[in-house]
N, CA, C and O of each residue as an XYZ file, in Angstrom:
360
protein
N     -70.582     72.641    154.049
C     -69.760     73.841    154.137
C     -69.541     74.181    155.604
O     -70.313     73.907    156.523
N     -68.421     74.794    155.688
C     -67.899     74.678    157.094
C     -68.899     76.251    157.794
O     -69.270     77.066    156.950
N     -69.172     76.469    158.989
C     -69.816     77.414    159.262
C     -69.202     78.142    160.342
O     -69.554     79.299    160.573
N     -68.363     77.598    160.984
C     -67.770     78.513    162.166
C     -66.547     79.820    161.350
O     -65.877     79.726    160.322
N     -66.657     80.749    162.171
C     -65.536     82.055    161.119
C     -63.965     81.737    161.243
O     -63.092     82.397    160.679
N     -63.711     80.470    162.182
C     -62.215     80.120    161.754
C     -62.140     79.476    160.952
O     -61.355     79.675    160.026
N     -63.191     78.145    161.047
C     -63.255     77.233    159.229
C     -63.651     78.257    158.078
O     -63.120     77.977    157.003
N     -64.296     79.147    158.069
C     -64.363     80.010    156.876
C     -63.285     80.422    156.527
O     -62.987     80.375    155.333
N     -62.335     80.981    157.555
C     -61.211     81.576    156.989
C     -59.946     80.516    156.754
O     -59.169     80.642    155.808
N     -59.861     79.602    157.610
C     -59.171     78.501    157.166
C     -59.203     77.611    155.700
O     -58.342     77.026    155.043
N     -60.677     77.837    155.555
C     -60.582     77.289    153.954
C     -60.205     78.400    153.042
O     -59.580     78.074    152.033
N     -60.538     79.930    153.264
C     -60.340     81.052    152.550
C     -58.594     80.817    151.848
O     -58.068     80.668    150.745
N     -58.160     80.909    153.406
C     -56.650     80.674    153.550
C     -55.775     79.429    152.241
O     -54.881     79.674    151.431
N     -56.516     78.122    152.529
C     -56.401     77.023    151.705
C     -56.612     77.162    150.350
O     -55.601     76.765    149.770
N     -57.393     77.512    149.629
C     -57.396     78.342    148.585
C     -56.615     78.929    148.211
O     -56.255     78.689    147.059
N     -56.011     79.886    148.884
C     -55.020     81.277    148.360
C     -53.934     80.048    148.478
O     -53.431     79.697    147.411
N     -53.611     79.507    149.419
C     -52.116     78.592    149.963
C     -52.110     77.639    148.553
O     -51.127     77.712    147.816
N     -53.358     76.656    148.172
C     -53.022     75.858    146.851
C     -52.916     76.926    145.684
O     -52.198     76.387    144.841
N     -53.238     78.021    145.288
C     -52.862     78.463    143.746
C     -51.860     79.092    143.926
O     -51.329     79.305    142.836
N     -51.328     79.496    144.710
C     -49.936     79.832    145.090
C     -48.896     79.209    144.683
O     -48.050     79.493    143.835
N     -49.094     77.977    145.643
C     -48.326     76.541    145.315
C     -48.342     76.186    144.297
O     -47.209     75.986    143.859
N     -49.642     75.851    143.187
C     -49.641     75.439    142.097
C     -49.157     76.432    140.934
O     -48.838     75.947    139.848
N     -49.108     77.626    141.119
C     -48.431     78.570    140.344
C     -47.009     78.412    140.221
O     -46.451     78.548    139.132
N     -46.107     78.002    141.767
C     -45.085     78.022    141.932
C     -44.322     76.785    140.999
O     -43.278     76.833    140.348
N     -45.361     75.585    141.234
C     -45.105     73.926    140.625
C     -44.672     74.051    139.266
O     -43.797     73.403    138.691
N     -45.681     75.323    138.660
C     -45.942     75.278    137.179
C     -44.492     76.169    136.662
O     -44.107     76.122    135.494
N     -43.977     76.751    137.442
C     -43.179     77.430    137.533
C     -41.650     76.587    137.024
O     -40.835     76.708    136.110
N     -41.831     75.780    138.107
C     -40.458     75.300    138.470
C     -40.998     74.201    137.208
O     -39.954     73.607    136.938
N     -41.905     73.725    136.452
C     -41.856     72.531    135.386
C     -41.148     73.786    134.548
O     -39.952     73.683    134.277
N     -41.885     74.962    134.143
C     -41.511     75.198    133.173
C     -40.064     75.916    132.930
O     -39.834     76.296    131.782
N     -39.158     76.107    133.853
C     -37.686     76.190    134.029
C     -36.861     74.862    133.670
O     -35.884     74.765    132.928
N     -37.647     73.682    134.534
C     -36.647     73.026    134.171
C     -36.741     71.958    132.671
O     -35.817     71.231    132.305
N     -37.855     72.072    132.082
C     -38.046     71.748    130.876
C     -37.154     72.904    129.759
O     -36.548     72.439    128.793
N     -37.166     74.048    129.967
C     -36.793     75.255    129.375
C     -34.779     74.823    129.302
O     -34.059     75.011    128.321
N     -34.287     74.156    130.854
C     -33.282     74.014    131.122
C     -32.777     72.433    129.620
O     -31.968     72.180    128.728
N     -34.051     71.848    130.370
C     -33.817     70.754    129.191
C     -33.885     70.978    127.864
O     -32.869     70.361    127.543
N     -34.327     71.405    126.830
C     -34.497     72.072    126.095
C     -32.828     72.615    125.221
O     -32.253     72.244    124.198
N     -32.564     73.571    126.208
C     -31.632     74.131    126.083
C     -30.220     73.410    126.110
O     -29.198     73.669    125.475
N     -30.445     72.576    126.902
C     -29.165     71.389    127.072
C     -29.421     70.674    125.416
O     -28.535     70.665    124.561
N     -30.466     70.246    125.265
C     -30.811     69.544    124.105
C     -30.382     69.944    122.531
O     -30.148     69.254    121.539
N     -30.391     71.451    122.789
C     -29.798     72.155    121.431
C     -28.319     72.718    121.730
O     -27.786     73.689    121.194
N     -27.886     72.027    122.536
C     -26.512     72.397    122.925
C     -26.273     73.771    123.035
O     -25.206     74.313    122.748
N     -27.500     74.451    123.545
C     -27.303     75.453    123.870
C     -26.527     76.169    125.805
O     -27.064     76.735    126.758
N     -25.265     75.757    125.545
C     -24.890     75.542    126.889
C     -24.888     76.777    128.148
O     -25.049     76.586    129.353
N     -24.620     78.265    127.338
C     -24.327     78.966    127.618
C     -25.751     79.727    128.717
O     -25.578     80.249    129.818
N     -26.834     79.597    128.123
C     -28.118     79.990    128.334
C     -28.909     78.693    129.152
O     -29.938     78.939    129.782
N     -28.378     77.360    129.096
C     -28.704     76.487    129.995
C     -27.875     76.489    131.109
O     -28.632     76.575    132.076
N     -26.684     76.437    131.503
C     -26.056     77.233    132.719
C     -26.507     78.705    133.299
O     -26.318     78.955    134.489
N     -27.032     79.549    132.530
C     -27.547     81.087    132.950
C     -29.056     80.359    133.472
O     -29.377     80.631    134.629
N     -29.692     79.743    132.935
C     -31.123     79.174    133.234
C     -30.970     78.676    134.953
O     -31.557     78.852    136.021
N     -29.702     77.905    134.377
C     -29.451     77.046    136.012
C     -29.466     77.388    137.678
O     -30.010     76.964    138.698
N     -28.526     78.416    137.278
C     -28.416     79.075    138.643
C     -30.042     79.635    139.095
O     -30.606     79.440    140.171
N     -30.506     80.304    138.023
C     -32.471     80.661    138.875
C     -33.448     79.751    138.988
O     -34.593     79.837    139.432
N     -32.536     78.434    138.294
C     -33.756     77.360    138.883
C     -33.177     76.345    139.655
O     -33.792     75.279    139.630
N     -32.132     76.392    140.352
C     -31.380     76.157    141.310
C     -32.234     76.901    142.683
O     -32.809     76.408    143.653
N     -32.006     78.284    142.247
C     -32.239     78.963    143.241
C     -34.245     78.264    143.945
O     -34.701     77.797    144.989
N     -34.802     78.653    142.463
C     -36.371     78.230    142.901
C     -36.207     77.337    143.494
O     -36.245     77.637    144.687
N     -35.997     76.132    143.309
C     -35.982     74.798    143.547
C     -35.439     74.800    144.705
O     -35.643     73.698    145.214
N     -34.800     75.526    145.447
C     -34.445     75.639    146.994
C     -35.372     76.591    147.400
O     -35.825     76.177    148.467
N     -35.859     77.583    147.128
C     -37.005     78.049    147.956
C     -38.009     77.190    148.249
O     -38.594     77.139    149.331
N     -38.291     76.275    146.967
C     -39.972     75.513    147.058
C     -39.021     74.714    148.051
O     -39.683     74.230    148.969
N     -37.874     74.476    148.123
C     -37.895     73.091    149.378
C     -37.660     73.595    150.739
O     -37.590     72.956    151.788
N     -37.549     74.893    150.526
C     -37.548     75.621    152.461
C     -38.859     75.920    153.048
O     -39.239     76.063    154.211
N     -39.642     75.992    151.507
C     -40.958     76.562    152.291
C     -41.766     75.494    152.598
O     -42.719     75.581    153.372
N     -41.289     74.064    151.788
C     -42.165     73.262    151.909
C     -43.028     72.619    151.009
O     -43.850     71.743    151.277
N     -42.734     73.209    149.739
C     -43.682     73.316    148.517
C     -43.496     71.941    148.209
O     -44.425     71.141    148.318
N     -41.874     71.471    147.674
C     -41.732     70.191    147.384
C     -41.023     69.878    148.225
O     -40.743     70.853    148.922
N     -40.478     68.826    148.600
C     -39.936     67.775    149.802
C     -38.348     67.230    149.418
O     -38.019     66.329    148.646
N     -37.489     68.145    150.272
C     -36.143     68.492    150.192
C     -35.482     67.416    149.134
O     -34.839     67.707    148.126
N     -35.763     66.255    149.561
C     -35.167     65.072    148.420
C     -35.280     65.332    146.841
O     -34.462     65.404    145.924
N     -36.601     65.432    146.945
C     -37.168     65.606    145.676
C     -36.207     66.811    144.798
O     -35.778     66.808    143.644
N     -36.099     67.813    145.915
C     -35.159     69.394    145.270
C     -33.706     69.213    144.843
O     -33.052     69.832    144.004
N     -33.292     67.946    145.846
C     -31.737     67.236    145.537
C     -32.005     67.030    144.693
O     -31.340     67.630    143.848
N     -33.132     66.073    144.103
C     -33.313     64.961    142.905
C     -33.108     65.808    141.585
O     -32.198     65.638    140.774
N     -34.235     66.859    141.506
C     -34.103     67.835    140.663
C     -33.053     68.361    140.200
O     -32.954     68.615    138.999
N     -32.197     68.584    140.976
C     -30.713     69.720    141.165
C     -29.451     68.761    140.127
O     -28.686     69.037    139.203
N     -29.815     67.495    140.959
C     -28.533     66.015    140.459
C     -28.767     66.052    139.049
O     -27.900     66.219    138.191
N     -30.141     65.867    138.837
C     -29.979     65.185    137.118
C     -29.932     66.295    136.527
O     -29.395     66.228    135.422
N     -30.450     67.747    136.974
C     -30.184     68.756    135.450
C     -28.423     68.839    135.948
O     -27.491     68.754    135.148
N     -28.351     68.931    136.700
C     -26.639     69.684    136.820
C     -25.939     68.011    136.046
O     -25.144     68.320    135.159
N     -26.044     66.686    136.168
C     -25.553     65.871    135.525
C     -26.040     65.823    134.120
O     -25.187     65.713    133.240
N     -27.557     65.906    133.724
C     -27.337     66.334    132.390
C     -25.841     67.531    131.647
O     -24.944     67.394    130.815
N     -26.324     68.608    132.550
C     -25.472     69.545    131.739
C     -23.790     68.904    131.685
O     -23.094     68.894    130.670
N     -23.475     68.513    132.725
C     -21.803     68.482    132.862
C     -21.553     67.380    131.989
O     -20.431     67.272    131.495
N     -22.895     66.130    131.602
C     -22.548     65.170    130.671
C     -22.179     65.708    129.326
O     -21.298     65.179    128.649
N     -23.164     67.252    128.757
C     -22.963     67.593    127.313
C     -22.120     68.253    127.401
O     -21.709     68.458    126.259
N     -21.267     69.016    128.443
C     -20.725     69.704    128.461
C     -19.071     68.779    128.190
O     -18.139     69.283    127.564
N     -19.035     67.552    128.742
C     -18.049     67.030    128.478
C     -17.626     66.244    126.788
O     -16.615     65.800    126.243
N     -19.000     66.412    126.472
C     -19.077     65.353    125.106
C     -18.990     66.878    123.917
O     -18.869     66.694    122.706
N     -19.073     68.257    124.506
C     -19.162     69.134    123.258
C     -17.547     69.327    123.785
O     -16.777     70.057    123.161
């Protein structure tokens, strides 16, 4: 265990910084599963309303750093190409 009072508080810090993060992770799965979901029952109207706030998350976690900007493109491409695919086939 670390003993000096900046490693104490540096790990204090690390702590609060991972359940944060991992709150946020759990966050953004469960939007965009919710998004999928919703695409899935051709529910289009409420999977576009879903979109835009997990659009939005999904650019905060990549400004702050949470996930790694590509990854937030990656995210963004396939739900927005899911949707515009059902959207063209309904």
């Amino acid at each position: 265990m670390a003993s000096h009072a900046s490693a104490l508080k540096a790990h204090r810090q690390s702590l609060k910084n991972r359940e944060h993060n991992r709150q946020l992770r759990s966050r953004l799965r469960g939007a965009l599963k919710s998004i999928r979901t919703a695409i899935d029952a051709n529910d289009l109207t409420a999977a576009k309303a879903a979109l835009r706030q997990t659009v939005s998350l999904i650019d905060k976690m990549a400004t702050k750093g949470i996930i790694h900007r590509n990854a937030a493109g990656r995210y963004k491409s396939r739900i927005q190409g899911r949707l515009a695919a059902k959207s063209q086939a309904a």
